[in-house]
C-alpha positions in Angstrom: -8.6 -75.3 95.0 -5.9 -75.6 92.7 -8.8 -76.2 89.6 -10.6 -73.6 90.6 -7.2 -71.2 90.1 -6.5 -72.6 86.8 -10.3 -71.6 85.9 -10.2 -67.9 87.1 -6.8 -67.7 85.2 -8.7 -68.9 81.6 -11.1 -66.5 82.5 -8.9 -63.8 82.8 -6.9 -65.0 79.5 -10.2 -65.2 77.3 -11.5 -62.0 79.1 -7.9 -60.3 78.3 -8.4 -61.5 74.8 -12.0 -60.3 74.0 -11.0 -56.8 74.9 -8.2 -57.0 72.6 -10.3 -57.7 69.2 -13.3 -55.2 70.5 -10.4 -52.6 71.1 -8.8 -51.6 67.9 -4.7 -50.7 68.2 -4.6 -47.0 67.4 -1.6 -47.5 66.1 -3.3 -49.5 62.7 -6.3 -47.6 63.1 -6.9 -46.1 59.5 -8.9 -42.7 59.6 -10.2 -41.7 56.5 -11.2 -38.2 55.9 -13.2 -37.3 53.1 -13.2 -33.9 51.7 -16.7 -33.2 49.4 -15.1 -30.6 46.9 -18.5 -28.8 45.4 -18.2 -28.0 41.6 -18.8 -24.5 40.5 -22.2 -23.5 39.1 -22.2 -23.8 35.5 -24.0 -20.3 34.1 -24.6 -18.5 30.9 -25.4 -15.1 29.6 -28.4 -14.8 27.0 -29.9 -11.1 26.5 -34.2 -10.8 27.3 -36.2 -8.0 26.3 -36.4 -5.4 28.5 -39.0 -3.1 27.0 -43.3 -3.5 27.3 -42.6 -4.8 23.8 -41.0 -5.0 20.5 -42.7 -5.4 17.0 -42.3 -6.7 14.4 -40.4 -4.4 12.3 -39.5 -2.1 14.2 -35.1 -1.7 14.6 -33.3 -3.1 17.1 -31.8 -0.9 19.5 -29.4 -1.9 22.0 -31.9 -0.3 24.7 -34.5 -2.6 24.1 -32.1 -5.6 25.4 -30.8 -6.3 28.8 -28.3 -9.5 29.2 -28.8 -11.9 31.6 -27.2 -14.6 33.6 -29.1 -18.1 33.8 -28.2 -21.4 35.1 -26.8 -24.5 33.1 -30.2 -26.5 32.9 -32.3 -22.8 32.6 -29.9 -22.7 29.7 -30.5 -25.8 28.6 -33.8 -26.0 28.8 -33.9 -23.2 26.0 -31.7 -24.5 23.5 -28.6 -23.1 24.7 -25.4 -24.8 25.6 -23.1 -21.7 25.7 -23.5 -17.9 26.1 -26.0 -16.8 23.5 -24.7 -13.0 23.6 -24.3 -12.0 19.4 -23.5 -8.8 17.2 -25.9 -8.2 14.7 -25.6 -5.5 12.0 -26.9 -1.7 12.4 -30.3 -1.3 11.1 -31.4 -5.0 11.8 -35.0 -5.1 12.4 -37.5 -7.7 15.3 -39.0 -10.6 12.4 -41.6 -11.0 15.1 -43.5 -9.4 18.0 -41.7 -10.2 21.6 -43.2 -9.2 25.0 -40.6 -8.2 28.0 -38.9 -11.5 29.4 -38.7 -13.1 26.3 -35.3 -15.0 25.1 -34.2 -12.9 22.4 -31.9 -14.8 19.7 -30.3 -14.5 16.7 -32.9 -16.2 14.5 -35.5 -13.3 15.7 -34.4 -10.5 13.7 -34.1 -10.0 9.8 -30.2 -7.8 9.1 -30.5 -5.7 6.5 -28.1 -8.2 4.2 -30.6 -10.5 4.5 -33.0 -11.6 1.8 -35.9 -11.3 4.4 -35.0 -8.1 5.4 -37.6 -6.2 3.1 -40.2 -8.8 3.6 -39.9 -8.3 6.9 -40.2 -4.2 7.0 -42.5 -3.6 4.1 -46.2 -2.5 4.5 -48.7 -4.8 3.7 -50.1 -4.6 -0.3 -47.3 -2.7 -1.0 -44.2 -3.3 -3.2 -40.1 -2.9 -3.0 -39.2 -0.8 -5.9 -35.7 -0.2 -7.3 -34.7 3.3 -8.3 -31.0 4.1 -9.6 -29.6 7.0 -8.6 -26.6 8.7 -8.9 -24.6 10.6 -5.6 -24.9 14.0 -7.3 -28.7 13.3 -7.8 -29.2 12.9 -4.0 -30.4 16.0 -2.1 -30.0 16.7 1.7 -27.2 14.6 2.4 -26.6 10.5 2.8 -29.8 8.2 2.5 -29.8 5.3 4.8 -32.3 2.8 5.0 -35.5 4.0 7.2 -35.5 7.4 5.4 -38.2 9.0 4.0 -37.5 10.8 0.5 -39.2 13.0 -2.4 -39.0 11.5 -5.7 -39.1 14.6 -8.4 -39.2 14.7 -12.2 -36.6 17.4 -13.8 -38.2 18.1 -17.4 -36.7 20.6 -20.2 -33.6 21.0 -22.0 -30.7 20.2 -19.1 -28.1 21.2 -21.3 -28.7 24.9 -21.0 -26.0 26.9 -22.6 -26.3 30.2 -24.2 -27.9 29.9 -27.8 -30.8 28.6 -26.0 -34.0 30.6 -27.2 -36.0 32.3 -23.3 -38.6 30.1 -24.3 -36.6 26.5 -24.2 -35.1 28.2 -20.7 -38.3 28.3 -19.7 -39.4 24.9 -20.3 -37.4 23.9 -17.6 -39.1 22.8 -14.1 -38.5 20.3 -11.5 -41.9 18.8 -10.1 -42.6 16.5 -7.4 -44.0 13.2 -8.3 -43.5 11.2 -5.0 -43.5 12.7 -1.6 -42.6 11.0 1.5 -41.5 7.9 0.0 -40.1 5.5 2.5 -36.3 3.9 1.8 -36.1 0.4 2.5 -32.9 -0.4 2.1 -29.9 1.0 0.0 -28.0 -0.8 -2.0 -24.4 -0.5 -3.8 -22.7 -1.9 -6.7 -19.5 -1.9 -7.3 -16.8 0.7 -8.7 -17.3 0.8 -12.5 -14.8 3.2 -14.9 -16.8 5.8 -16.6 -16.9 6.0 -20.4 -14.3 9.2 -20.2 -11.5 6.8 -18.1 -11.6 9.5 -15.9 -13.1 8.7 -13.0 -14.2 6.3 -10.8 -18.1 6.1 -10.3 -20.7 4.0 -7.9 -24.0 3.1 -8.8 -26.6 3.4 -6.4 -30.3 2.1 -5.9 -32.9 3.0 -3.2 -35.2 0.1 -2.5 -38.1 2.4 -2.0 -41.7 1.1 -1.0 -44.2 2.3 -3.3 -48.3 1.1 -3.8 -49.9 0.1 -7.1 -50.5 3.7 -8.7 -47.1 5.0 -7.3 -45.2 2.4 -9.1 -47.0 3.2 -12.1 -46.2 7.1 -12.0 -42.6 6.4 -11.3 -42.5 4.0 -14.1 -43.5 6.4 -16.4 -42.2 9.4 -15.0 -38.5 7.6 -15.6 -39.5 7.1 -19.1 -40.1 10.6 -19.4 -37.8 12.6 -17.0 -34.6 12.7 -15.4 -35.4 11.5 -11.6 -34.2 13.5 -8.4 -34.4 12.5 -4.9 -34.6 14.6 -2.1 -34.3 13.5 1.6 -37.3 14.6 2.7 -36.9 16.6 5.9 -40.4 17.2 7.7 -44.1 17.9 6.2 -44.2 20.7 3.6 -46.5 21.4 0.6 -45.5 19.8 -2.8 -45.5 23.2 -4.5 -42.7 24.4 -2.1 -40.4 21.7 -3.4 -41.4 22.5 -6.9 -40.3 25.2 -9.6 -39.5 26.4 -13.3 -36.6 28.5 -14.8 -38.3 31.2 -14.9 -37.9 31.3 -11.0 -34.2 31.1 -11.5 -34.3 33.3 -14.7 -36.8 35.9 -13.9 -36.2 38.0 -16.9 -37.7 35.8 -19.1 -41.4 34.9 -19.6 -43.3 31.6 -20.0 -44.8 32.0 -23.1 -48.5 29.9 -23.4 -50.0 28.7 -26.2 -53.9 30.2 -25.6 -56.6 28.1 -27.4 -60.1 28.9 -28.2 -62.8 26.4 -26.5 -65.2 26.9 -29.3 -65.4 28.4 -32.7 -67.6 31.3 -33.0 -68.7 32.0 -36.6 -70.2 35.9 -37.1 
């Protein structure tokens, strides 16, 4: 009986003590709470095209982009490790056609202080030509690049003063020699001192685009004349743009020199 009591009592002891290690004490129980902290989305602005399309050419105009917001491996996939937003300069032309959607970038356009700038703009099989004019020699107010101008040749005596006989006044006309020209860029040198040391003068030179036989008539025509340029300001007939003195001075009378064709002996 009595070994019987003791075994119930082990069995209660070991019994006791395998609840105890299957039942942790609350009091060392360690609860650990993890907090996942998410990491903001990494994004970056680019600008698109926005228009049907965009050729090459043609100006850039602020309408013609709309900015963007793309993700970091969108971004990356692209090129881009940053926000590819940029200035460029006024007048800065597309170096290649672009279709709406398309990543537009810096390396895309041509700025008009750019070598490639008049590659880029000029017609094909014509040339960039240099003409030097002076501000007082430029009609219709500033010329900026994208222009369209009249070249004109004033031939005569300019410095008309009062011994002048009616017929040297009347040798005097202004004719046009190119009309419609387009202006490719325009360039400035610096401030130079005039030969008087009285003023303070800027030489200027329109990068004009000209073909083959238009280069040639302006070559000579400088040789021979003192060069205007007009801003051309719509379509108009070259004789409206042209005159003589004798429309300023109409008192006087061309005189013409009238020769026979052939010689008639009686």
């Amino acid at each position: 009986m009595r070994s019987k009591l003791f075994i119930f009592i082990a069995m209660m002891a070991i019994g006791v003590g395998v609840f105890g290690l299957l039942s942790p004490n609350e009091s060392t129980a360690v609860v650990a709470e993890v907090k996942t902290v998410e990491k903001p989305a990494v994004l970056y602005k680019i600008y698109r095209i926005a228009k049907s399309q965009v050729k090459k050419g043609q100006v850039v105009n602020p309408s013609d982009l709309e900015i963007v917001t793309i993700s970091e491996s969108e971004a990356h996939s692209l090129g881009f490790d940053d926000d590819a937003l940029f200035d460029y300069e006024s007048g800065s032309v597309y170096k290649r056609d672009l279709l709406k959607g398309d990543t537009f970038n810096l390396s895309y356009i041509a700025e008009p202080s750019s070598p490639e700038y008049i590659d880029t703009i000029i017609s094909k099989n014509n040339v960039p030509y240099p003409v030097k004019v002076s501000l007082d020699s430029i009609i219709g107010g500033v010329i900026s690049s994208g222009d369209n101008i009249d070249v004109l040749a004033l031939t005569g005596d300019f410095a008309i003063n009062s011994e002048l006989s009616p017929q040297n006044k009347e040798q005097i006309s202004l004719t046009p020699i190119l009309t419609n020209i387009k202006v490719l860029k325009v360039e400035q040198d610096a401030p130079f001192i005039s030969r008087s040391g009285n003023s303070e003068q800027m030489e200027n030179y329109l990068i004009v685009e000209l073909d083959r036989k238009q280069v040639a008539l302006l070559t000579i025509a400088k040789k021979i004349a003192q060069i205007e340029v007009h801003k051309s300001i719509g379509n108009y007939l070259p004789n409206e743009i042209q005159a003589n003195s004798g429309d300023v001075l109409p008192d006087f009378k061309a005189i013409k020199e009238l020769r026979a064709s052939e010689i008639v002996v009686n």
